[in-house]
MARKOLFI-88591 format. One record per residue (C-alpha): x, y, z; residue in three letters. Coordinates in Angstrom, 1 decimal. Layout:
N
- X:Y:Z:ALA
...
This chain:
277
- 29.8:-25.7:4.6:UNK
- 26.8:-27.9:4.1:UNK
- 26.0:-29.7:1.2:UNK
- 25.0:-28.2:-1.9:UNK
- 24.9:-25.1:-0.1:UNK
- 21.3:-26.7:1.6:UNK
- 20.2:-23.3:3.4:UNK
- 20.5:-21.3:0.5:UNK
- 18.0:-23.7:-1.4:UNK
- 15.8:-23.7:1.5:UNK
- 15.5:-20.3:2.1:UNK
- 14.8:-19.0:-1.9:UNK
- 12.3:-21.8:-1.9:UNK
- 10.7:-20.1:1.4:UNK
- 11.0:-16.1:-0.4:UNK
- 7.4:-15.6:-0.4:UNK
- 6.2:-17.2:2.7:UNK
- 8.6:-16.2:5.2:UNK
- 9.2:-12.3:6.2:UNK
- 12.2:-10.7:6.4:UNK
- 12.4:-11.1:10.0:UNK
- 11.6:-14.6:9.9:UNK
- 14.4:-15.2:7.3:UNK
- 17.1:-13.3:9.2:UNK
- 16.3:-15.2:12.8:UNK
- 16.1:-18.7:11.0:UNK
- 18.9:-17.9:9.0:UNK
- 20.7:-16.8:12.3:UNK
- 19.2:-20.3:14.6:UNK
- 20.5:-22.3:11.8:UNK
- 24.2:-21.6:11.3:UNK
- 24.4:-21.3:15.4:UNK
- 22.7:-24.9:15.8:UNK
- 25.0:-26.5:12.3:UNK
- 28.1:-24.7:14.2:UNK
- 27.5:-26.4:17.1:UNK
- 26.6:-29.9:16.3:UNK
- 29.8:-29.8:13.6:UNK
- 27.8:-32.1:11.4:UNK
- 26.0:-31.9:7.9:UNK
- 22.2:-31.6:8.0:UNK
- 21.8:-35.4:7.4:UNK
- 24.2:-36.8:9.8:UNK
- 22.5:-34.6:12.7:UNK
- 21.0:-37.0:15.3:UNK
- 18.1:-36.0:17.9:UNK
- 21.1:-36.4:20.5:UNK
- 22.8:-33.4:18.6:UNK
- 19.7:-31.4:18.9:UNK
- 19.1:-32.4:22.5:UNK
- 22.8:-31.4:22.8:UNK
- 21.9:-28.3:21.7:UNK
- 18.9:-26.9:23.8:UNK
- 20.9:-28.4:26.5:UNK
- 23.6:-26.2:25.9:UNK
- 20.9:-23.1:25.4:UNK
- 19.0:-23.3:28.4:UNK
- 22.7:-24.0:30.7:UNK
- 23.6:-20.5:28.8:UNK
- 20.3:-19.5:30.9:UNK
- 18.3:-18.3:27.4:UNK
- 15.0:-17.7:27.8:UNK
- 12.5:-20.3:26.8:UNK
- 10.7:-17.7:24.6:UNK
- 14.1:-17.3:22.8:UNK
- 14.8:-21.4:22.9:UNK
- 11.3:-21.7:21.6:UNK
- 12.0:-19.7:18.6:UNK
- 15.6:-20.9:17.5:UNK
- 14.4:-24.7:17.6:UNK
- 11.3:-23.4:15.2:UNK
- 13.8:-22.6:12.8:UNK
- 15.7:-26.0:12.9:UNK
- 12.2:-27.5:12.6:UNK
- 11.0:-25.7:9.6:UNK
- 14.1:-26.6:8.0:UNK
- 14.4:-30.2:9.0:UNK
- 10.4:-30.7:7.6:UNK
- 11.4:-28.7:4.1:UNK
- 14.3:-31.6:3.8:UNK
- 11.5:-34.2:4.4:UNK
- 9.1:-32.6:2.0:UNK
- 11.9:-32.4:-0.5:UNK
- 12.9:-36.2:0.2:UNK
- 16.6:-35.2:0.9:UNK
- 16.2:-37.2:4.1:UNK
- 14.3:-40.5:5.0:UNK
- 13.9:-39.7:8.9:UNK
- 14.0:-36.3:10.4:UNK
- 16.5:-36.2:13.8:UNK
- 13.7:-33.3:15.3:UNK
- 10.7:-35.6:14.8:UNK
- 10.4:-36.6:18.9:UNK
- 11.7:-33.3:19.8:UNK
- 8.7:-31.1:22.0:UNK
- 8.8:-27.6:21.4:UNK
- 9.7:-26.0:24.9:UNK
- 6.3:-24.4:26.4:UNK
- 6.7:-20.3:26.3:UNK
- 7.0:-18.5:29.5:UNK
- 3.3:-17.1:30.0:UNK
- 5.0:-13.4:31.0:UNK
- 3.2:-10.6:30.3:UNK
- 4.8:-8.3:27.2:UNK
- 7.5:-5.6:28.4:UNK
- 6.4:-2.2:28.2:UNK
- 7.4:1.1:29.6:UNK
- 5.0:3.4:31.5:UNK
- 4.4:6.8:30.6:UNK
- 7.0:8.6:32.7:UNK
- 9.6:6.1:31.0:UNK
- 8.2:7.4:27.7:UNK
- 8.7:11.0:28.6:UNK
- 12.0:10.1:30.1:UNK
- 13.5:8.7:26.6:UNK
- 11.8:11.5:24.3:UNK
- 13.9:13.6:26.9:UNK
- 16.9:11.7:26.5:UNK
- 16.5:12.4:22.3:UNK
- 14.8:16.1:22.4:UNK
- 18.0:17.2:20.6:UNK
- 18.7:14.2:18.4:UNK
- 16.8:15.6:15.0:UNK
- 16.8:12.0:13.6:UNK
- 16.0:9.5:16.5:UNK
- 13.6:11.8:18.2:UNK
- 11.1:11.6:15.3:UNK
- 12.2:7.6:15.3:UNK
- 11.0:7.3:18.6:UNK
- 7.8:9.0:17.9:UNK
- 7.1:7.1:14.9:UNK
- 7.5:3.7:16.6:UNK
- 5.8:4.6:19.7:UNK
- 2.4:6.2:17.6:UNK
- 2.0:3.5:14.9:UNK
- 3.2:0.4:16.4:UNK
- 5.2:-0.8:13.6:UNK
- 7.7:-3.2:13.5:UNK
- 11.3:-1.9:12.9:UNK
- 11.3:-4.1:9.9:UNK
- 8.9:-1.9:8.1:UNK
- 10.0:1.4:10.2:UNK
- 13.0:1.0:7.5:UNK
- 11.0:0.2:4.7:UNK
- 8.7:3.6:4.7:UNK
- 9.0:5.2:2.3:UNK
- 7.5:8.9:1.3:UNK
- 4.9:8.3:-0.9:UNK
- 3.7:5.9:1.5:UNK
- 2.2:8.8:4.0:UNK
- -1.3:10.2:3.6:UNK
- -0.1:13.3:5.6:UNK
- -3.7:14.7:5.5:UNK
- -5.4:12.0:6.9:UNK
- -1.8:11.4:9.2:UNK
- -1.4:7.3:7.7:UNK
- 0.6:5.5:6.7:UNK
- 0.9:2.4:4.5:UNK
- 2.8:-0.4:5.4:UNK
- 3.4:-2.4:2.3:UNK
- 4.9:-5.8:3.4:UNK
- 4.6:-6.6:7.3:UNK
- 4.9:-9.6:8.8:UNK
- 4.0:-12.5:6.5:UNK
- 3.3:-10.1:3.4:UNK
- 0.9:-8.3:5.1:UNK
- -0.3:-5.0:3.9:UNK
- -2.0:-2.8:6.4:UNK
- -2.9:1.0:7.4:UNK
- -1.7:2.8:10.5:UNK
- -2.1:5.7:12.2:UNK
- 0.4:8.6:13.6:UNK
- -0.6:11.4:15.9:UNK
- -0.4:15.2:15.4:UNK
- 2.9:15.5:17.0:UNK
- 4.6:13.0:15.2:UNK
- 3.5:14.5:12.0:UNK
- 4.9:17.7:13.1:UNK
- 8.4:15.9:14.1:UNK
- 8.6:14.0:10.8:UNK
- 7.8:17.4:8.7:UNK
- 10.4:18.8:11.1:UNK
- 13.0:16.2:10.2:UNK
- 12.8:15.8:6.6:UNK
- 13.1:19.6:6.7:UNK
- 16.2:19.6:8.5:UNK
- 17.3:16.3:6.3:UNK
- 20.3:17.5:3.4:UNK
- 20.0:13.7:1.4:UNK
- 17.2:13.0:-1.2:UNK
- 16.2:9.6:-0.4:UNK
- 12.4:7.8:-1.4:UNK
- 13.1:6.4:2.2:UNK
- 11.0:8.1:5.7:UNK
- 14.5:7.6:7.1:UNK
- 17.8:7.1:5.4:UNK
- 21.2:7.6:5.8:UNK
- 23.6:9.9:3.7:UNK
- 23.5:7.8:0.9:UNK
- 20.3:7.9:0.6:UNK
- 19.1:4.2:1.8:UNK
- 17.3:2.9:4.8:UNK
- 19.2:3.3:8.1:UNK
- 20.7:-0.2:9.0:UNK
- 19.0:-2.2:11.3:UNK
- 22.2:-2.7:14.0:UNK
- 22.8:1.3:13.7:UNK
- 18.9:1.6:14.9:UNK
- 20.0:-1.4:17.6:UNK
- 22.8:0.4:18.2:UNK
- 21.6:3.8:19.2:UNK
- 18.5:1.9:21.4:UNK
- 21.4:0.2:23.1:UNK
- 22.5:3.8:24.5:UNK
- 19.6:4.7:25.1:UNK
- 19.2:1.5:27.7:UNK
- 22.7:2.7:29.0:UNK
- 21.9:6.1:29.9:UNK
- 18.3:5.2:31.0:UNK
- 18.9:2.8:33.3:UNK
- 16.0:0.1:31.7:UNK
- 15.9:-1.8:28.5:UNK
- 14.1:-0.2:25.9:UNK
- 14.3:-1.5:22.2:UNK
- 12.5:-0.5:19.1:UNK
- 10.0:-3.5:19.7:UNK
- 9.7:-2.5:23.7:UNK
- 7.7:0.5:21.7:UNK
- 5.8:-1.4:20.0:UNK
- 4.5:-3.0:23.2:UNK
- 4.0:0.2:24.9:UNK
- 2.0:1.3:21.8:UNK
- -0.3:-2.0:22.1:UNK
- -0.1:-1.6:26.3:UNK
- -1.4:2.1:26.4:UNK
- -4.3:1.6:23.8:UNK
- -5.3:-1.3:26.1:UNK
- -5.4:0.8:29.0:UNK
- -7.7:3.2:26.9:UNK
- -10.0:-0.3:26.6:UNK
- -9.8:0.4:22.6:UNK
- -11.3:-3.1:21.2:UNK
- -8.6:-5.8:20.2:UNK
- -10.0:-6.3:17.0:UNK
- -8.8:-2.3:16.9:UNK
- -5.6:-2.8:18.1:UNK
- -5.4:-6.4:16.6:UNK
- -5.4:-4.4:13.2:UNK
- -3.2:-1.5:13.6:UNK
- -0.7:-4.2:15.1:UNK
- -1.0:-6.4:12.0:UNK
- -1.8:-9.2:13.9:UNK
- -3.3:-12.0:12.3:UNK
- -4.2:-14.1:15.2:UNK
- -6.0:-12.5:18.0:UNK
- -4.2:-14.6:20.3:UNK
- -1.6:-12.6:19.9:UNK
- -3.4:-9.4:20.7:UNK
- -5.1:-10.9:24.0:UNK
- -1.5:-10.6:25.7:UNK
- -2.2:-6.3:26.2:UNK
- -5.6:-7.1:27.4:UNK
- -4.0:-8.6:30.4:UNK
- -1.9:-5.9:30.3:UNK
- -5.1:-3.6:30.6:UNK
- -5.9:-5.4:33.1:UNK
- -3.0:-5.8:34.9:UNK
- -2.6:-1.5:35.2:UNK
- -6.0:-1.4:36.4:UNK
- -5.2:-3.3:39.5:UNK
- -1.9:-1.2:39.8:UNK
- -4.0:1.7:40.1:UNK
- -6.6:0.1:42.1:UNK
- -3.9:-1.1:44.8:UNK
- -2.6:3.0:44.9:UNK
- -5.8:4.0:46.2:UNK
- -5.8:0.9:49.0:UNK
């Protein structure tokens, strides 16, 4: 266990500035990198860290993925400095491993139609699927809807904390209305949660992992809540809606970000300019 239980500290101090998400990967890169080196936080050396992304990219991990477990050692090695609880920090001379410039994962629209075949009879993960795929959000805040959050009439809804406290609007088509009217019909729990188990709270993230895993099984392609949050982004693109449109419904606060389905937009129209060569 490290001292004075130093994570716990770090991440209360961090409550308001870090999303959920952020807290639960860091939380996760952190107690793999402190059960690898075997040392407490101020004994670590830049050879232990080396050590470490060594040992990552052997385990062939992406650089996308590397890139974001060191981020968490370094935000945590700079709130030790900041807190003077260390004189020197072992991840000072470290570089950040440059991101694979891959275009985001997304699945076309026949893969969409295949996996709202594969759930036509599921009366909870079909209207799942339909919710991620129309409004974009994260899963994160898929779990965190709650009832009085939709404006049914105006088919909205309000996302109260994304990503980095963020509140936003988004938008859900007529279908998925109709599936998630459908559904809470058909639902025998009371819950103030969109969707909830049989106690009444929000579904679990690993059971909404879980059943996505299947999915992927019977499928034959990886498709993951976030994979429809990509396809969302990609196929709005393709309708050339503006980024600052699509930057929004996203929650995106840098447009960077958001740039990444352009060149998805353009990317499908050269697929469908090389069919007709």
């Amino acid at each position: 266990m490290l001292k004075a239980n130093i994570l716990d500290t770090f991440f209360n101090d961090h409550q308001s500035r870090f999303s959920e998400e952020t807290i639960r990967s860091y939380r996760l890169s952190l107690n793999q990198f402190f059960s690898f080196c075997g040392k407490q936080y101020d004994d670590v050396k830049v050879k232990d860290i080396r050590a470490w992304l060594a040992s990552m990219e052997e385990r062939g991990l992406k650089k996308g993925t590397i890139h974001i477990k060191l981020s968490g050692v370094k935000s945590f090695y700079q709130y030790c400095m900041e807190e003077n609880l260390l004189k020197k920090s072992p991840i000072q001379t470290i570089k950040t491993p440059k991101k694979e410039d891959v275009l985001p994962y997304y699945l076309n629209r026949r893969q969409i139609a295949q996996l709202q075949e594969l759930t036509k009879n599921d009366y909870q993960f079909r209207p799942i699927i339909e919710t991620l795929y129309s409004t974009g959000v994260r899963v994160s805040e898929l779990l965190h809807i709650q009832l009085e959050d939709i404006r049914w009439e105006t088919r909205q809804i309000w996302i109260r904390e994304g990503k980095g406290n963020k509140e936003r609007f988004v938008l859900f088509t007529h279908d998925c209305a109709e599936r998630l009217k459908k559904y809470l019909d058909m639902r025998e729990t009371y819950s103030l949660f969109l969707f909830s188990n049989r106690r009444g709270e929000p579904l679990h993230r690993e059971f909404i992992q879980k059943n996505f895993r299947s999915f992927s099984r019977s499928l034959g392609y990886k498709v993951t809540p976030h994979t429809l949050r990509h396809t969302f982004a990609a196929h709005l693109a393709e309708k050339n809606m503006p980024q600052s449109y699509i930057q929004e419904l996203l929650g995106h606060v840098d447009i960077n970000s958001t740039r990444n389905y352009t060149r998805l937009m353009e990317h499908a129209r050269k697929n469908k300019y090389d069919i007709y060569q």
